[in-house]
N, C-alpha and C positions, 0 to 999 in steps of 0.2 A: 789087821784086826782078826783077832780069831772068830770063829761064828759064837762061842760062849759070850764071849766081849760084845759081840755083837748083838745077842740076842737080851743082853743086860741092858746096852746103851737104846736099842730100838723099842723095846718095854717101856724103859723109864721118858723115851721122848714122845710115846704115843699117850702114855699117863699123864704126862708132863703138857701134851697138847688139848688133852679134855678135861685137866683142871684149868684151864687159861680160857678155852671157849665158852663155859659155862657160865659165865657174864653175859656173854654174847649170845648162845643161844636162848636163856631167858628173856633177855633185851628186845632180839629180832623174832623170837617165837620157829626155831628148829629143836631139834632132839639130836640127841648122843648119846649111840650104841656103842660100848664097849664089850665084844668076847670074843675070848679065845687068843689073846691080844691082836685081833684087828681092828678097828675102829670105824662105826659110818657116824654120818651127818646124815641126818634124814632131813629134809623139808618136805611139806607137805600144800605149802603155797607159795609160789603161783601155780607150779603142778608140783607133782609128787616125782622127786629126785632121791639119790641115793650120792654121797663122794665117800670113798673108801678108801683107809690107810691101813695097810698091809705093808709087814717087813718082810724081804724078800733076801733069806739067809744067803743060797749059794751067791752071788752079787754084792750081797752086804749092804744092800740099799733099801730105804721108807718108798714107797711108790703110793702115790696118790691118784685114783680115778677120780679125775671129776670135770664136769664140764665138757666131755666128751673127749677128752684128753687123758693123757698119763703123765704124770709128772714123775722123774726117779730121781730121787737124792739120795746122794753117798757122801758115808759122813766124810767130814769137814776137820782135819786133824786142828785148823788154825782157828777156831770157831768151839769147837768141841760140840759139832751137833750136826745134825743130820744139815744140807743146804744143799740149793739149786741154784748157783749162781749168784753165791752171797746171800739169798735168802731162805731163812732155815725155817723149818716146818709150822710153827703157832704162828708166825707173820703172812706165807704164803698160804695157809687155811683160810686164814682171816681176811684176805685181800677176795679170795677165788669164794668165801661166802656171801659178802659185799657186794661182789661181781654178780651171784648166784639171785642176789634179792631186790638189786637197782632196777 
């Protein structure tokens, strides 16, 4: 994957991630920053958190802060999307907000 290729498919999958949350964070009551194409989750209860999705060109990977962790997915030629072990970026958000608010 070229970094252009890359920089197309990582845009469109971090766009692609906060048109899908957007249910979810009205639902469960967080916010979604989107600039510069990085992306946070902000919650603000039970404390005030931040998870951040940033593409990370030279790599070619989504890398996700959260939870006190890093999560790095490289995309997924069989898949067509960014993943971490078969699970690709709107699913593993969605799991690690869930997680975030149980």
């Amino acid at each position: 994957m070229t970094e252009q290729e890359f920089r197309i498919e990582s845009d469109r999958a971090i766009e692609d991630a906060r048109r899908a949350l957007m249910p979810l964070a009205d639902e469960l009551n967080f916010e979604i920053e989107l600039q510069n194409g990085v992306m946070q989750v902000v919650f603000e209860e039970p404390a005030p958190v931040k998870f951040v999705i940033s593409p990370n060109a030279p790599v070619r990977q989504l890398w996700v802060s959260a939870m006190s962790r890093s999560f790095k997915l490289p995309w997924s030629p069989e898949a067509s999307a960014f993943a971490l072990e078969g699970e690709s970026l709107v699913p593993l958000l969605e799991r690690l907000i869930r997680q975030q608010l149980a």
